[in-house]
C-alpha positions as CSV (number, residue, x, y, z in Angstrom):
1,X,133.9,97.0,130.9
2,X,136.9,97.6,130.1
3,X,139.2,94.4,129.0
4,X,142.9,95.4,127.6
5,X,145.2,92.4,128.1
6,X,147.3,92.6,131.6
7,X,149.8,90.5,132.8
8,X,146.6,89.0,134.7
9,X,144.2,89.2,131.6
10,X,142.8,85.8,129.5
11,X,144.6,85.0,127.0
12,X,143.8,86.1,123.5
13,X,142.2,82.9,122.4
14,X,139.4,83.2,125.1
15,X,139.2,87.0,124.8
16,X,137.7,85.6,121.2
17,X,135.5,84.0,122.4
18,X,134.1,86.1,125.1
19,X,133.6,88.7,122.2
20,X,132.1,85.7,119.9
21,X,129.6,84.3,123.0
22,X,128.7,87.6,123.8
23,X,128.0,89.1,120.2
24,X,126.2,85.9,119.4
25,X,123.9,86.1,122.6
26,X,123.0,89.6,121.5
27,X,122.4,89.3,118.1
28,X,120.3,86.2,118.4
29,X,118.2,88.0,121.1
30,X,116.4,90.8,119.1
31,X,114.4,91.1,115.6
32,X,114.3,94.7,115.9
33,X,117.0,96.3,113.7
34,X,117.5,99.3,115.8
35,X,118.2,97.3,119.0
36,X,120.6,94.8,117.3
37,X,123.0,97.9,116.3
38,X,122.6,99.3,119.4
39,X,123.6,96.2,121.4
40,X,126.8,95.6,119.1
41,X,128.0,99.1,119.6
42,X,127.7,98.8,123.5
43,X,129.2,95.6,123.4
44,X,131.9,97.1,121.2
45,X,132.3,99.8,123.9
46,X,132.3,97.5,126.4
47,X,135.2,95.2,124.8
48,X,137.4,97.5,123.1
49,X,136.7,100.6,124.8
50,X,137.0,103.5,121.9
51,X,136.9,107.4,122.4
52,X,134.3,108.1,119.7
53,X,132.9,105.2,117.4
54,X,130.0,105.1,115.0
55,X,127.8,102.8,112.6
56,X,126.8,104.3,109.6
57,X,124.1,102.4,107.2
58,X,123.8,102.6,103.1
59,X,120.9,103.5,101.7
60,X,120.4,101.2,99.3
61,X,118.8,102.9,96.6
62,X,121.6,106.4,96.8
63,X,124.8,104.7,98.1
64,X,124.8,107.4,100.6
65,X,125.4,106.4,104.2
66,X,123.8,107.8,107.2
67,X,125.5,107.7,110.5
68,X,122.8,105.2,112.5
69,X,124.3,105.0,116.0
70,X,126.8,107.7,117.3
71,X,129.0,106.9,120.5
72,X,131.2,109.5,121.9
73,X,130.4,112.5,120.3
74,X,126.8,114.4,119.9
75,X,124.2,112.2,118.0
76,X,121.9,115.5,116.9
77,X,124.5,117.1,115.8
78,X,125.5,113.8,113.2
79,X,122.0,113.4,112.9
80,X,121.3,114.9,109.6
81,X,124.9,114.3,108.1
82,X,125.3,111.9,105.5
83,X,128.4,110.9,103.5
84,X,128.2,110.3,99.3
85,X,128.8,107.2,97.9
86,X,132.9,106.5,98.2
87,X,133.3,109.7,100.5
88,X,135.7,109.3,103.3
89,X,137.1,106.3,104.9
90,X,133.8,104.6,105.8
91,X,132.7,105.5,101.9
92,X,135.6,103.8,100.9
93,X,135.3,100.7,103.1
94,X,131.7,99.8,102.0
95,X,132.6,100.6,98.0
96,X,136.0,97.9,98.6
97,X,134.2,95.7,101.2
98,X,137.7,96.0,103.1
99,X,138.8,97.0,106.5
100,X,140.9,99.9,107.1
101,X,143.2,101.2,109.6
102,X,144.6,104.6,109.1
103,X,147.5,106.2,111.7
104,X,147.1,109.4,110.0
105,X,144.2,110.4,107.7
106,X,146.0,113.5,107.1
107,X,148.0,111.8,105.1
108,X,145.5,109.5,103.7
109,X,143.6,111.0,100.5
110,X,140.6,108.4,101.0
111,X,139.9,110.9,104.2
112,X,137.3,113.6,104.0
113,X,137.6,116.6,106.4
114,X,133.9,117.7,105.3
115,X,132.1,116.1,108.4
116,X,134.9,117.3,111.2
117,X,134.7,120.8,109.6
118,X,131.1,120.5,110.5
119,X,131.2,119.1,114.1
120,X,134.2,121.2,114.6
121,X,136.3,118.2,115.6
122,X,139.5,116.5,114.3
123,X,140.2,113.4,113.2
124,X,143.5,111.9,113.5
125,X,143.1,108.0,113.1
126,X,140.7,105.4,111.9
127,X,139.9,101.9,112.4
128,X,137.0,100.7,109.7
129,X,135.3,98.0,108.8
130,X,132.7,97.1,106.4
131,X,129.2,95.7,107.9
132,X,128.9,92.4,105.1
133,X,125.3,90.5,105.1
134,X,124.8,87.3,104.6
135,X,124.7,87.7,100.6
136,X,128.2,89.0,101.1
137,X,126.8,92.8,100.3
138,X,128.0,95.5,102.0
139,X,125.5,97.4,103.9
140,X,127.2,99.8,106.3
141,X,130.2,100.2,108.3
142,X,131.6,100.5,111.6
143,X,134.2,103.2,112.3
144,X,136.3,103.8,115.5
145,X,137.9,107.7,115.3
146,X,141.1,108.6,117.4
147,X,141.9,105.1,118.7
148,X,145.6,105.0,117.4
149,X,148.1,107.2,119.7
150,X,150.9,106.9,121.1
151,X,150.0,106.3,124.9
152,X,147.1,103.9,123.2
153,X,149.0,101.7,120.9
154,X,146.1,99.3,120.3
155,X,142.1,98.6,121.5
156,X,141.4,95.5,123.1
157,X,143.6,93.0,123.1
158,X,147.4,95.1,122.4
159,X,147.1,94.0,118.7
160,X,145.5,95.9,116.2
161,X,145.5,93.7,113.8
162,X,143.7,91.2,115.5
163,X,141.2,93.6,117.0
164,X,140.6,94.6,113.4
165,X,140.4,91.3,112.6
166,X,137.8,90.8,115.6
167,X,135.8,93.6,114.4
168,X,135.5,92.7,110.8
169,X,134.0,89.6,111.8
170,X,131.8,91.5,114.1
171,X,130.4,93.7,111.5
172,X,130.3,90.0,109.3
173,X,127.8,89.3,111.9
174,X,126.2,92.4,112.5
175,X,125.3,92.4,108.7
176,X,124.2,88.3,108.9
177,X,121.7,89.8,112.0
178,X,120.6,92.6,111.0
179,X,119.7,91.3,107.5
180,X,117.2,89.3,109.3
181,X,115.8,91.3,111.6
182,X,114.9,93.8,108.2
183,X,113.6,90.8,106.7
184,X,111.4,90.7,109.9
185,X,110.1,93.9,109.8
186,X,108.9,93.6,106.4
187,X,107.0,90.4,106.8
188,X,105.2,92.7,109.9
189,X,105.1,95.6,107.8
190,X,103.4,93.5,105.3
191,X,100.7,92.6,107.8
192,X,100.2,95.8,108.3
193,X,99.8,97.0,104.5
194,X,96.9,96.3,102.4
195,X,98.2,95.2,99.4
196,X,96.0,96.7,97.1
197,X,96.2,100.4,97.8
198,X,99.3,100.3,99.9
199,X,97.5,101.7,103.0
200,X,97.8,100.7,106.5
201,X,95.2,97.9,107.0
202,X,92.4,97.3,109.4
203,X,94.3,95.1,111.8
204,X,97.1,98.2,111.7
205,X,94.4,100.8,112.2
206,X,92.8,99.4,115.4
207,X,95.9,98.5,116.8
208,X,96.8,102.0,116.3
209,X,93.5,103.3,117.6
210,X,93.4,101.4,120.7
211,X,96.5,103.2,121.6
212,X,95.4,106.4,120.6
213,X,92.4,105.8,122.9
214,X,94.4,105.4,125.6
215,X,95.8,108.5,125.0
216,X,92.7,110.7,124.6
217,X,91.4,109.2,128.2
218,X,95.1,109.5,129.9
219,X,95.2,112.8,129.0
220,X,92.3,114.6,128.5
221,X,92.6,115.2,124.3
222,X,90.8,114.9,121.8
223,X,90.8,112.8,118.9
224,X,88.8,113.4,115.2
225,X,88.2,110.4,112.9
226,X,86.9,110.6,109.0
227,X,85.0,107.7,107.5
228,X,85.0,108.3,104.1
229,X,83.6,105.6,100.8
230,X,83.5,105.6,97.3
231,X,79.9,106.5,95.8
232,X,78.4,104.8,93.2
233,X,81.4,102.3,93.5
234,X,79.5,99.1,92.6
235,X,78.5,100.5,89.2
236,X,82.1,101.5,88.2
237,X,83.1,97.8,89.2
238,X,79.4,96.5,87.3
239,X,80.5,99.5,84.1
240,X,84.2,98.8,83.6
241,X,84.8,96.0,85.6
242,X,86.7,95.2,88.8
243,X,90.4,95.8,87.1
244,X,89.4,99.7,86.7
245,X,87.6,99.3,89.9
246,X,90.8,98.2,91.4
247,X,92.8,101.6,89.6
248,X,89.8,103.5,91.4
249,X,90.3,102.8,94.4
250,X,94.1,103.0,94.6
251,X,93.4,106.4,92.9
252,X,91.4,107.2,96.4
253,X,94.4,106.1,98.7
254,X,97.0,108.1,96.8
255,X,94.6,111.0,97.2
256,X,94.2,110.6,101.2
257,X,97.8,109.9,101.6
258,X,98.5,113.6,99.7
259,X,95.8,115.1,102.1
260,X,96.8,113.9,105.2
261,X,99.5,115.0,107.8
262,X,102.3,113.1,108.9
263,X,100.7,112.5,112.5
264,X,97.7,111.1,110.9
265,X,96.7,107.7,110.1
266,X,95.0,106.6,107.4
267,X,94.1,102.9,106.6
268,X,91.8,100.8,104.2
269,X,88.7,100.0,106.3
270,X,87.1,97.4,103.6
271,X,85.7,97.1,100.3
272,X,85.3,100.8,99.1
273,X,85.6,102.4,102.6
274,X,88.3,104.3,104.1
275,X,89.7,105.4,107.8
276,X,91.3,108.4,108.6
277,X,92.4,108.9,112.1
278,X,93.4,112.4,113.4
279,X,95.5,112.6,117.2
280,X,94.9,116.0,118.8
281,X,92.6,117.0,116.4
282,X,88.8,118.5,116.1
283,X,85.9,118.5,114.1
284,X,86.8,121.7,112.2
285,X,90.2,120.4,111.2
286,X,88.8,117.2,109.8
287,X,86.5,119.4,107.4
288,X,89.3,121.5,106.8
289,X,90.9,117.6,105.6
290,X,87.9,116.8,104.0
291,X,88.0,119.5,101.6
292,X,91.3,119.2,101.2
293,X,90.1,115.8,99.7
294,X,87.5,116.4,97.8
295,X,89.6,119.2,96.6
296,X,92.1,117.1,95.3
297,X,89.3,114.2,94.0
298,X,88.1,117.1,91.9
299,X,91.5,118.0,90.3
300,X,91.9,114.0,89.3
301,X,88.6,113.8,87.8
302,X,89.1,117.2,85.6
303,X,92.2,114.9,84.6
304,X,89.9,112.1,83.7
305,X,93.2,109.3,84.2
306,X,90.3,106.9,84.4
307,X,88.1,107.8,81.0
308,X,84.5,107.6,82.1
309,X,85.1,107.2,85.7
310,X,84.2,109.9,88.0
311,X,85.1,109.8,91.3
312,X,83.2,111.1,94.3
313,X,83.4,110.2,97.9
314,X,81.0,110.4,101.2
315,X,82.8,111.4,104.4
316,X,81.7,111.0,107.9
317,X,83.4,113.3,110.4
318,X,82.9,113.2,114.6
319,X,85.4,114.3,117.0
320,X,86.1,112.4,120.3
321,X,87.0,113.5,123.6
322,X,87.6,111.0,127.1
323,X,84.0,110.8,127.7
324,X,83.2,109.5,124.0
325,X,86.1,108.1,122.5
326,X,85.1,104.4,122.5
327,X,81.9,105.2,120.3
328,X,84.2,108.2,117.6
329,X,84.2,105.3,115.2
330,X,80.2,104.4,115.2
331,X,79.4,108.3,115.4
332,X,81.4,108.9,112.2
333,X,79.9,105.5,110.4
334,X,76.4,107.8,111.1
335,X,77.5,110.3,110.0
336,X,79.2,109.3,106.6
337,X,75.1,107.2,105.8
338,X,73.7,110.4,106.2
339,X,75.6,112.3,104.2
340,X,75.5,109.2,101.7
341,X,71.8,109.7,101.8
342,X,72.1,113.5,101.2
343,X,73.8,113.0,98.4
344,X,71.8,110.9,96.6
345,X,68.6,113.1,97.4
């Protein structure tokens, strides 16, 4: 929708607040970050309809900023471009926290020709602003490229000043929202994490394993799960008491998350047991996992981090097809006691 001022068009006071009511509907709508920038760019589209525009996040640990949401020109291909701290105009906009608006980057030496030599595209204006969060910290940008011309003397309303002034308080508000939809996520991530060994916890994994049995039975997979728990775990908690127990069992996690792929999910089942859950996988890939384990449990133990603590683990491995999924879990739990009892023979 397209809403440039006519001779028929509101006036500029309630094209404000069509913007305002509209950006504020949206951004109250949605606790998922992704979906709150995406709704402000359409919406951005939709009111000042730009050639090519773009919101780019900062990391906040680098500086760098990552182009999040691309409009107008190919998202792959910006998809693994990322701009140093202060690099170009949107660099210099979220060091300065101030809006920009640049007729001619060519003449501009805040501009950086690195990311149009790499799309093969040129840049000849830019309107910028910063993305400010409710702390007043900068956190991204929003960028519109080519908008200044001749035959297109301004975006929405015929005065670029106050569309720049409209945007800035968009990206004000697009900062206020998106900080607490982040904040959202983490109090669900959270709920998710067990907070002693930083895994996914149980509530995660069977959330995550219902869907994956859905899966298995829609489409004819199958699925491998490893049950795996810490022998002898009582007397290292009963030896050197629960604090090193604690260090133990974290030592376990890091190990699994080093063994696993990125598909796989691995999770804290309780106490001194852990869940590993392999999509599109069989049996012989989860012993080719759990030597990779043990493998790496005997490389910590020649390191002896823990003095007098040697670690060793039980694993329990079934794989799961449409007809058997439901009971992968209770297989494996046999499994892992009988190689428990093995072990101790």
């Amino acid at each position: 929708m397209n809403r440039k001022m006519t001779c028929e068009a509101p006036s500029t006071i309630s094209y404000q607040y069509d913007i305002f009511s509209t950006v504020g509907r949206i951004l109250t709508s949605s606790l998922d970050p992704q979906e709150v920038f995406q709704r402000v760019m359409t919406v951005i589209g939709e009111f000042f309809a730009p050639r090519h525009w773009s919101l780019l996040l900062q990391d906040e640990v680098t500086g760098q900023l990552r182009f999040e949401i691309v409009m107008g020109l190919d998202p792959e291909k910006m998809s693994n471009v990322v701009l140093m701290p202060g690099e170009g105009i949107a660099g210099w906009v979220c060091q300065h926290g101030e809006p920009l608006v640049i007729e001619d980057v060519q003449r501009d030496r805040r501009f950086s020709s690195r990311v149009d030599n790499l799309l093969g595209f040129t840049t000849q204006s830019v309107v910028c602003v910063p993305i400010v969060n409710g702390r007043n910290k900068v956190i991204g940008a929003i960028e519109l490229i080519n908008e200044i011309s001749p035959d297109r003397p301004a975006m929405g309303t015929g005065d670029i000043f106050t569309d720049v002034a409209l945007l800035t308080s968009i990206g004000v508000f697009t900062g206020i929202a998106a900080e607490n939809a982040f904040l959202h996520q983490k109090i669900v991530d959270l709920a998710m994490v067990d907070a002693l060994t930083g895994l996914y916890n149980r509530l995660y994994f069977n959330e995550a394993f219902e869907r994956e049995v859905d899966r298995v039975r829609r489409h004819g997979r199958t699925a491998c799960v490893l049950l795996a728990d810490v022998d002898r775990f009582k007397e290292i908690n009963d030896t050197f008491g629960h604090l090193v127990g604690d260090k133990a069992l974290r030592a376990v996690a890091d190990i699994l998350k080093a063994s696993v792929r990125k598909s796989d999910i691995v999770a804290r089942f309780g106490g001194d047991e852990f869940v590993i859950l392999m999509p599109l996988s069989d049996e012989a890939k989860g012993r080719v996992l759990a030597e990779r384990i043990r493998s790496l449990i005997d490389q910590w133990n020649e390191k002896a981090p823990l003095p007098g603590v040697t670690l060793q683990v039980s694993i329990g491995i079934h794989e799961a097809g449409p007809e058997d999924i439901g009971t992968v879990l209770m297989v494996a739990d046999e499994k892992l006691y009988r190689e428990k009892r093995y072990r101790k023979q």
